[in-house]
N, C-alpha and C positions, 0 to 999 in steps of 0.2 A: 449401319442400319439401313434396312430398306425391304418394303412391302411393294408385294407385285402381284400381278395376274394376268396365268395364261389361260387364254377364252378358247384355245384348242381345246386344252385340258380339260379345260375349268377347274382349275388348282391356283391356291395363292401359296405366295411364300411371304413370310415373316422372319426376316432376319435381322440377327443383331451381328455383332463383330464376329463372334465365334461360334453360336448358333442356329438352327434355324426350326421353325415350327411350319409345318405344310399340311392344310385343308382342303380335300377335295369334294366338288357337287357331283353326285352320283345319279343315275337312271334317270327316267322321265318325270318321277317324282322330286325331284331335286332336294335329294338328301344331304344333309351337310356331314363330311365323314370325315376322322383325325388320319391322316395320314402316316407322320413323323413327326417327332421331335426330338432333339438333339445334333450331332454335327452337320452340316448342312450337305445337301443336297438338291441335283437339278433340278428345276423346273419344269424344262424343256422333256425330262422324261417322261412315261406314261405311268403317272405318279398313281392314279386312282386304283392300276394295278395289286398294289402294295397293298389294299384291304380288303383283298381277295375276291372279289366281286365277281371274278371269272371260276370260281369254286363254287360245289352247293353250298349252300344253299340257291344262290346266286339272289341277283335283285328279283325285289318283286314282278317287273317287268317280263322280266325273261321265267320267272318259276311264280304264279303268285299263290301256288296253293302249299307253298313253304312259307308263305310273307312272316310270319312269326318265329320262324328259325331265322331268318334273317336280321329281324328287327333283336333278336338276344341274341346274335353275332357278333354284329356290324359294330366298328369303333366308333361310335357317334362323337360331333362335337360338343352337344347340347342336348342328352338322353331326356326323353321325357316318360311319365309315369302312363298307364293305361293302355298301350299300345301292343304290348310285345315283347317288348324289353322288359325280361324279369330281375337285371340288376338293379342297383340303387339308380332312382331318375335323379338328375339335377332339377327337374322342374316337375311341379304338381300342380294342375289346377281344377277345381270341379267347377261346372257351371250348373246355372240355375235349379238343377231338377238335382242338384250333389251327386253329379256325375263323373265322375276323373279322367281325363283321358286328354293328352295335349297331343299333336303329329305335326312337326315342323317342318318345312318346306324353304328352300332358298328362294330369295325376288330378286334382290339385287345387293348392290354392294356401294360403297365407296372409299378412298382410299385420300389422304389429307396428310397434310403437313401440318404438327403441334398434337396436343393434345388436349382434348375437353375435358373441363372441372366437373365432378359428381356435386347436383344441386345437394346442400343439406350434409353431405357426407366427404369425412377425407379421404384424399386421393394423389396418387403420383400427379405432380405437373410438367409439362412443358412446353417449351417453342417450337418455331415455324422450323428451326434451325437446329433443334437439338433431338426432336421427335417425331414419329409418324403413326399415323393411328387407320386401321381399319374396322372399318362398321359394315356389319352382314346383315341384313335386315331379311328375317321370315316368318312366315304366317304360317299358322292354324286358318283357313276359311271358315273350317267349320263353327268355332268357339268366336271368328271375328279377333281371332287375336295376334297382336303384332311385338317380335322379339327381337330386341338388335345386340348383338353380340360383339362386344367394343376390344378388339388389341390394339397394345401403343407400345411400340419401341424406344429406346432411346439410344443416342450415338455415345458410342463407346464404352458400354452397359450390356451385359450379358443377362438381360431378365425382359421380360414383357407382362406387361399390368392387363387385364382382363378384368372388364364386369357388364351385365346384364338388365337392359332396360326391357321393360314389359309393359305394353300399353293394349287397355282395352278397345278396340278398336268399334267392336259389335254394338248388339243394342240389350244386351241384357247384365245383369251383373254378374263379376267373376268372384270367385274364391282362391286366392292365392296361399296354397296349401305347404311350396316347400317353392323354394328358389335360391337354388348355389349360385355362386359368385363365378362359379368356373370348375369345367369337367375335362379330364384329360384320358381317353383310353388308346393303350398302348401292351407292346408285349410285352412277356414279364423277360428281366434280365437277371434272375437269378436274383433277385431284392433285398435288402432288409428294409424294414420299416424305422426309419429312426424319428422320436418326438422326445418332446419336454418336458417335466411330469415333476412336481412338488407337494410342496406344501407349505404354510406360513413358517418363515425367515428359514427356508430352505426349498426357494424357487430355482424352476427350470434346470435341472438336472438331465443331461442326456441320456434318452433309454435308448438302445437300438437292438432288434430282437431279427429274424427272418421273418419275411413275408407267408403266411399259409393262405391256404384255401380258405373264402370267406371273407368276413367285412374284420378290420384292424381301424379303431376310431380313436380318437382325441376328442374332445369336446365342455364345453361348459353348460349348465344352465342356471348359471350363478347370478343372470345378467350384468357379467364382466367378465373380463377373460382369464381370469383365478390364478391361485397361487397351483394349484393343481394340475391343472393342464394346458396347454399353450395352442394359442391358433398359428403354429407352423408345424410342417412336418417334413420331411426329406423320403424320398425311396433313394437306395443309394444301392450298387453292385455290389456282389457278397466281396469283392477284394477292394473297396475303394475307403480308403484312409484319410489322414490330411491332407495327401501330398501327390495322390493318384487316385485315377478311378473315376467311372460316372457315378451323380449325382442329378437329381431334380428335389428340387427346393420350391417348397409353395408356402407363401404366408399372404395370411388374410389380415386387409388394413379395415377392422373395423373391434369395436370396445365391449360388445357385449355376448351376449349367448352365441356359438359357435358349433361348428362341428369340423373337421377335417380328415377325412379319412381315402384309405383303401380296399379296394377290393379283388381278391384275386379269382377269378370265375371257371366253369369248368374246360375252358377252351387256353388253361393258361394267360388268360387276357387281364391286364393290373385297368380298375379304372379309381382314377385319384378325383378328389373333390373335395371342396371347404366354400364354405358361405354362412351364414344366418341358420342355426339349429333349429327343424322344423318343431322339433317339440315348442308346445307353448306360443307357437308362431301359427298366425292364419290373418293374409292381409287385403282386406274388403274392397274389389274395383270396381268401382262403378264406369259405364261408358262413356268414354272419354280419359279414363285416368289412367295416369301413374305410376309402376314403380321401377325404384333406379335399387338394385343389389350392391353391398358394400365392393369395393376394390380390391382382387385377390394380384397375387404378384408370382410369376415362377419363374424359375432361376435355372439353367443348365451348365452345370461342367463337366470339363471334360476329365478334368487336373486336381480333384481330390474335393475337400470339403471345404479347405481353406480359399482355392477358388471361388467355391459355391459362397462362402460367404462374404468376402471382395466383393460381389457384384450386388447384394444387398448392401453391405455397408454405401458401396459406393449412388447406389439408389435412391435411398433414404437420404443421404446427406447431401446429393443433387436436385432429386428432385420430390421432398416429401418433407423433410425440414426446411419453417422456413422463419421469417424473422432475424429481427436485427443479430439475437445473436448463435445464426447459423453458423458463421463464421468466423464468430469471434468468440477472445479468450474469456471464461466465465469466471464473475469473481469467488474468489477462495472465501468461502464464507466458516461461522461456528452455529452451529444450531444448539438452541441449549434442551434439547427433547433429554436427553441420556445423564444432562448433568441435573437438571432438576425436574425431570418430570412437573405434574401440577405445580409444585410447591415451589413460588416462587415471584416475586415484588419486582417493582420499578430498578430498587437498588441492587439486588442481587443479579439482574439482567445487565446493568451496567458496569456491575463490576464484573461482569465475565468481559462484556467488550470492549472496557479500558485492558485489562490483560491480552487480549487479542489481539486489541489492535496496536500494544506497541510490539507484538510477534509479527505485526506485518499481516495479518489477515483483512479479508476486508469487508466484508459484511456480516454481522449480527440478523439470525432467523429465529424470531418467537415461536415457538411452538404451539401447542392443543395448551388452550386455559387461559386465556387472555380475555374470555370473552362472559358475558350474561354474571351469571353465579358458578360457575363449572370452576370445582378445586380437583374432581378425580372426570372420570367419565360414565357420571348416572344423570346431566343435564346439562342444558342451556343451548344442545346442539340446536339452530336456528334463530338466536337470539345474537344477533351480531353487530351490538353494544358492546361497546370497553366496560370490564371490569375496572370501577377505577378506586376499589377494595384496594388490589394488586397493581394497579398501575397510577399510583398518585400523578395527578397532575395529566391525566388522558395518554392518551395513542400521542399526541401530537408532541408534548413533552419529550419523552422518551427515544422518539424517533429526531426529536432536534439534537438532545445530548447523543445519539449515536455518530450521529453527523456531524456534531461537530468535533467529533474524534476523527473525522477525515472517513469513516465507513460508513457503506451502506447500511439499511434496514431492511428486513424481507419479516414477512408474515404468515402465517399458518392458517387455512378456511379448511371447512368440510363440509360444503355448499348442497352437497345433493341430502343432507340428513336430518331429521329432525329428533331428540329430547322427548319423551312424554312429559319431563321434568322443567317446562319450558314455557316463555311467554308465549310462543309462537304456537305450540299447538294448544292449549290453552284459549286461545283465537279462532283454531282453523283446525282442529282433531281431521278435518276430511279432508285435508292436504298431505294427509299420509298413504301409502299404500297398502291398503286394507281389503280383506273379501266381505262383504254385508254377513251379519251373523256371525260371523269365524272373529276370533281374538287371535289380532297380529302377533305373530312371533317374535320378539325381541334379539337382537344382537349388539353387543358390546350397550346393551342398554340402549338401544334406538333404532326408530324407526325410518322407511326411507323416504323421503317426498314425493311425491307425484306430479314429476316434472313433465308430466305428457299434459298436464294445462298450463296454458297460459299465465292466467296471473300467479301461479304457482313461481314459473321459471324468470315473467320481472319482477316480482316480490323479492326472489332469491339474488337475482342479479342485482337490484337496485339496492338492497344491504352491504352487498359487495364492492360495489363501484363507490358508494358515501366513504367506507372503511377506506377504500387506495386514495379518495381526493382529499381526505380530510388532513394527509399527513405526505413526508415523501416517502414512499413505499415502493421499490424497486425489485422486488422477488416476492412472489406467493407460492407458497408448497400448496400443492389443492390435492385430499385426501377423500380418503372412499373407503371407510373401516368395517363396510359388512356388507355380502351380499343380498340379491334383492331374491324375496319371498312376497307371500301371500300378495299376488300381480291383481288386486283388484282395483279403479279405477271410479270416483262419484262421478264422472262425467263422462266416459267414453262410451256408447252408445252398444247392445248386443251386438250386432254385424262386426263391431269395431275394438272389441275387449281383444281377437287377439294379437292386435298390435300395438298393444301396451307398450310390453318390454321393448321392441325395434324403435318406437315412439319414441320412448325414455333417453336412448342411449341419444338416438339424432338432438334431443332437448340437453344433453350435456355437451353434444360437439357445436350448440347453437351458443351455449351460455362462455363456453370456452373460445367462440369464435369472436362474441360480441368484448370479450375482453380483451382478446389480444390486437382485436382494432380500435376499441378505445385508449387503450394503456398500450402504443406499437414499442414504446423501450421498456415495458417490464418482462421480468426474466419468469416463468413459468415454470416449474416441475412439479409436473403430475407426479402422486402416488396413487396406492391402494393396500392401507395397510401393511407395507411394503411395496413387495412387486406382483401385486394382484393384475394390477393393467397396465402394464407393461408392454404395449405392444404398438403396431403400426400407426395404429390410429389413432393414440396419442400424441404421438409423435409429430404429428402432422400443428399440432396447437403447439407443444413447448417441446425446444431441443434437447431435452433430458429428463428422466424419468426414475424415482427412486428406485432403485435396484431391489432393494429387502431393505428388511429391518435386522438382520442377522447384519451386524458390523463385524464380526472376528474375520481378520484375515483368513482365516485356513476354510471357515466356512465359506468365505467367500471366492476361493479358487474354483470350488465347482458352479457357483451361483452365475458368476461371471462369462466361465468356458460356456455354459449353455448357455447365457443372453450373447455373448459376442459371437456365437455361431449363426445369429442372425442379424442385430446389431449392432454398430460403431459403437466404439468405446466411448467416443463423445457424447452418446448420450446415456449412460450409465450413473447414475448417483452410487457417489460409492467415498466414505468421510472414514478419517481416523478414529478410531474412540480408545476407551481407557481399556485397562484389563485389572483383573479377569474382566472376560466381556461378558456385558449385562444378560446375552443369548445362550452361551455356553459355560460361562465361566472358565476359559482357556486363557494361559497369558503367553503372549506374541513379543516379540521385539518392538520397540515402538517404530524402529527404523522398516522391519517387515511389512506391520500397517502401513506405514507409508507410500511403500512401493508397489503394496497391491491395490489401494485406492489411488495412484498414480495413473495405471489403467482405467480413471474415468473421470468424474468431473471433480474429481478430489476436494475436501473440504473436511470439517473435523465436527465430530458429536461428542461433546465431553464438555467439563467444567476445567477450563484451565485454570483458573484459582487454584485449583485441587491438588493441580501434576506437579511431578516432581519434579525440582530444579533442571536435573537432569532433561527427563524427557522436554519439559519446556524449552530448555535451550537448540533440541531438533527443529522446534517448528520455523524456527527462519530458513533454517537450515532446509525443510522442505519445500517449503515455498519459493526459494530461489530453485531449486529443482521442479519445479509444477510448472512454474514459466520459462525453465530454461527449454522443457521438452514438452511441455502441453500443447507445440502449435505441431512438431511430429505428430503426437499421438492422435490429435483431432484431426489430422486431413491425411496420416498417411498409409498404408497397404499394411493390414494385419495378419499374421501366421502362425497361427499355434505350430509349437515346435513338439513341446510332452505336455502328456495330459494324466495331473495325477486322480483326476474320475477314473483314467484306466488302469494305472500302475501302482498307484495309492500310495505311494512314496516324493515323487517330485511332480514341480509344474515348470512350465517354459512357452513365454511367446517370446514374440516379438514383432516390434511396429515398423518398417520400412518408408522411407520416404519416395512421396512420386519418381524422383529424378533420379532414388537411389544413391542421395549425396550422404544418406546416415542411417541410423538403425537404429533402435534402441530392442533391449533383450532383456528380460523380464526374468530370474531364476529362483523359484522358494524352493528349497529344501525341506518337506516334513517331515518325514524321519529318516533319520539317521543311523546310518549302521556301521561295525566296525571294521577294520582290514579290508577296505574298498579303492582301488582304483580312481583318480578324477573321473567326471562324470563326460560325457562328450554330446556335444548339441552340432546341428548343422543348419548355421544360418539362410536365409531366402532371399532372392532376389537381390543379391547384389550387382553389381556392374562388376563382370569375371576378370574386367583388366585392371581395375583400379585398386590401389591400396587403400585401408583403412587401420586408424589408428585407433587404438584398443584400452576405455580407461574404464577400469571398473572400481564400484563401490559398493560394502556389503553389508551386512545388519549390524558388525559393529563397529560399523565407522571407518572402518580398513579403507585406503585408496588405493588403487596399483593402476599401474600399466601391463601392455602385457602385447607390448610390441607393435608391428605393425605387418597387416597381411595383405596378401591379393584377394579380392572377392571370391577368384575360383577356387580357392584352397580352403577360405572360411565355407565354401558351401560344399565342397566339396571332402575337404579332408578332414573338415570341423574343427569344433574351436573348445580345447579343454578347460573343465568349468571345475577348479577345485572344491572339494568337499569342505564344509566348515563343520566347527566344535554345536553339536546339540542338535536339538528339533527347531523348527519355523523360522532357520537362517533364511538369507537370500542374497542376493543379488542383483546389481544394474550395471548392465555391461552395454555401454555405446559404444559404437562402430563409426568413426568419424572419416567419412572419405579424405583424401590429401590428396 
């Protein structure tokens, strides 16, 4: 890694191991212009070249009765709206008289070892030693307003974090109208646009189409980042695959309303963007104030997608996940959501985790209904009292009989919500999120709190933190079952309504921040109704994140391939459950579940009272599998091999170890056909001179060997993957260097 600047030029470079990003200041106006990005190049050239400057339009200086063909030319680093530029701006702002028009100018620069935390919001972190950060600081005069434009490298990490701080600097007040986290214009290479695109218990699906003429968007205005569409995007070359090909990869670390998109313009020019969706967004600065943009992240490879995704995983799990157990093994827990929904007592709770726990699991998760009156979901959301109808003898009982089976206890909240069926609004009706006049819309029967006040968010947190002291409670699931609507506010002032929604989100990474420093050994996984907010900026509070609520293995091959293309498998919530599955009613091998919730923080959703002798007898049986290979799978180099999203027949990764001392190799078979061939895979990153020993094991139960090879043959010459008898077979084939 390493950030420089030549004052010939006046060009910097940003580089990481294998990439490099170069910004040049142009004319006398001191324009800040995108240069490159992608494989590196010199500095020492006359880089400003490259954004044609010496072509008409040319700069204003030299032509200024073109200044407006120039200004919807020029690759800007930080477009702004009002000026000229008829593409989409990254920045908006009207002043006083609601005027629009921002023009940005360079001042000066600095360049630093480590990197700065975002007040209020998550963000990539790092050291003196492991990162480098530059800060561009430029002014509007006119508007008095001042923009610092923040990159941070990290060593040995092919991605750089980017975000955007704005301060009033004049003496009148601003309107901050639209403010991306990060703009990148560049030439087109022939493109496709790839995103993530679902819907409940069937998230993040990969779409990828060609680039056309015109804006190509993702976006939310869910206030969360939806089961629908995802805050990451990819531009990738029409020929690049897993395994070859450019790639730039941009994801945004932040939880709420989004946008992420492309533009292709008439000059063939791509300009890429993601930040805070201006719809619904307008944020009040007064002189002297203000505001810091969430943290976006871009990624360049050169080596396919599986690259592109290395260097996020490797991101995220360096420097974005953190706490105790970023690095350590998570325990195997049973959630009883799937074996008893509502319906269900102090006894029935522990008879699941007397059965669990002499399987060897090791934590017991109460689910949704432990709490107020709430038997289904039409009340008690914000009433966060023990039922103790349903749990004779309190919280604190129940949690001592778990424990004293030697397993932990974990607990189910849905913090941000409130019940109209409920003590709490009942209390406080205007601590919901309401417009005056309008009748709130309801989802799943509730409304959302309105955590942009105060005593709203320690009312909510001090419920919370009574529940985790009063008992030992080591893991909380914190859920999020409906998006936010009707954005209206008893307290936030005209000027300031529309920064509600931005408000809210920061007031969830506040409530989430004050828990994980009070409670630093409890274990945290976010959900959202699934995998609604699944994204960066969770991440940054708990190392794992419920995946979906779709548990059928075969649903899950595609659910997964899309979250682990940005991702670590590490932190994917992903449990066995029964079949047929409660989502599809499809039945799986029980040994198949297994192996594809293997790929992530594995753990089981079902009633083992229930299972059959049979299946019961796997679960030791997995478990010594989960620890024999879950310290591979969380820290080691992942590769998708086949991808049955594309060929709708098989799937195939596989996890490699740092050093390359092992592999493990992931095979489902969905359907199956007759008079076929073994099927043939080619392993990654092996060490080409060393041999590896080959023991596989399949859905049912089969062990084999299957010799032992040199790395360059396994990658090169591949490794045949016999066909088995039926649909949703599989495979686990380790690669054990000798």
């Amino acid at each position: 890694m390493n950030i420089s600047f030549n004052e010939k030029n006046r060009t910097f470079a940003i580089e990481t191991e294998n990439s490099g990003y170069y910004i040049a200041i142009v004319d006398k106006e001191n324009f800040v212009g995108h240069v490159h990005y992608g494989k590196k190049i010199s500095i020492e050239d006359n880089l400003p070249h490259l954004l044609r400057i010496d072509e008409l339009p040319e700069v204003p200086t030299k032509n200024n009765r073109d200044r407006l063909s120039f200004y919807d030319a020029f690759h800007w680093e930080y477009p702004c709206a009002g000026i000229g530029d008829f593409r989409e701006s990254a920045l908006n702002i009207s002043n006083s008289k609601g005027q629009n028009a921002v023009n940005l100018s360079y001042v000066s620069h600095k360049i630093t070892n480590g990197k700065p935390a975002l007040q209020g919001l998550p963000a990539t972190w790092g050291n003196s030693a492991d990162s480098m950060t530059l800060e561009l600081l430029c002014e509007d005069k006119t508007l008095g307003l001042e923009v610092k434009l923040f990159y941070s490298v990290f060593k040995g990490i092919d991605a750089i974090a980017r975000s955007v701080k704005i301060t009033n600097k004049g003496k009148e007040n601003l309107e901050i109208e639209k403010a991306y986290s990060m703009n990148l214009d560049m030439d087109n290479k022939n493109f496709d646009f790839i995103s993530l695109h679902g819907s409940w218990a069937r998230e993040r699906h990969i779409d990828r189409t060609p680039l056309f003429h015109g804006k190509m968007n993702v976006a939310s205005l869910r206030g969360e980042t939806s089961h629908q569409e995802h805050s990451f995007i990819a531009l990738a070359s029409k020929n690049t695959d897993y395994n070859a090909g450019e790639v730039y990869g941009i994801s945004l670390i932040y939880s709420g309303n989004f946008i992420s998109q492309a533009q292709l313009d008439q000059f063939d020019s791509v300009r890429v963007q993601t930040g805070i969706h201006s719809e619904g967004f307008r944020w009040h600065l007064e002189p002297g104030q203000s505001f810091q943009t969430p943290e976006a992240v871009a990624v360049y490879a050169a080596e396919g997608l599986n690259a592109m995704s290395r260097s996020f995983h490797d991101l995220w799990r360096e420097h974005l996940i953190r706490g105790e157990y970023r690095d350590k093994m998570r325990p195997i827990l049973i959630n009883n959501w799937e074996a008893t929904y509502f319906d269900f007592d102090t006894d029935k709770l522990l008879s699941i985790a007397k059965e669990a726990g002499k399987s060897g699991i090791e934590m017991l998760v109460m689910d949704d209904g432990w709490f107020g009156h709430r038997n289904n979901d039409e009340s008690s959301l914000g009433d966060w009292f023990v039922n103790e109808e349903k749990l004779k003898g309190g919280l604190r009982h129940i949690v001592d009989e778990v424990n004293g089976l030697g397993m932990k206890f974990g607990i189910w909240f849905e913090p941000e919500m409130i019940s109209p069926d409920s003590e709490l609004y009942k209390q406080h009706p205007d601590w919901a999120l309401k417009i005056e006049n309008r009748t709130a819309g309801l989802a799943r029967c509730q409304y959302v709190l309105d955590l942009s006040r105060k005593e709203v968010c320690d009312y909510t947190y001090g419920q919370i933190k009574k529940i985790l002291e009063s008992a030992n409670i080591e893991y909380v699931k914190w859920d999020m079952n409906r998006p936010l609507a009707d954005a209206g506010s008893a307290l936030l002032k005209k000027e300031n309504a529309g920064e509600l929604l931005h408000r809210y989100v920061l007031a969830v990474y506040e409530l989430q921040d004050r828990l994980t420093k009070d409670f630093p050994h409890l274990l945290l996984e976010n959900c959202s109704g699934g995998g609604a907010r699944f994204d960066a900026g969770m991440l940054y509070y708990s190392p794992q994140i419920w995946c979906s609520d779709d548990t059928d293995a075969i649903e899950r091959l595609e659910i997964q391939e899309g979250t682990s293309l940005v991702y670590p498998l590490s932190a994917l919530g992903a449990h066995v459950s029964v079949c047929p599955n409660h989502a599809v009613g499809r039945v799986t091998p029980f040994r198949t579940r297994g192996f594809v919730a293997l790929s992530g923080t594995f753990g089981y959703e079902l009633d083992i009272t229930k299972l059959s002798a049979e299946d019961k007898a796997l679960i030791p049986e997995q478990i010594a599998m989960y620890k024999k290979f879950n310290p591979l799978i969380r820290t080691g180099d992942y590769y998708r091999l086949e991808s049955y999203s594309q060929n709708k027949e098989w799937d195939a990764w596989q996890v490699v170890a740092k050093d390359k001392s092992e592999a493990l190799i992931t095979v489902v078979n969905v359907l199956n056909h007759p008079n076929f061939h073994s099927r043939i895979i080619f392993p990654k990153s092996l060490c080409p001179e060393r041999r590896y020993k080959i023991e596989i094991e399949d859905s049912t139960g089969k062990k084999s060997e299957a010799g032992t090879w040199t790395g360059s043959t396994l990658m090169n010459g591949g490794l045949l993957v016999n066909r088995q008898w039926g649909d949703f077979q599989s495979q686990l084939i380790h690669l054990a260097g000798i």
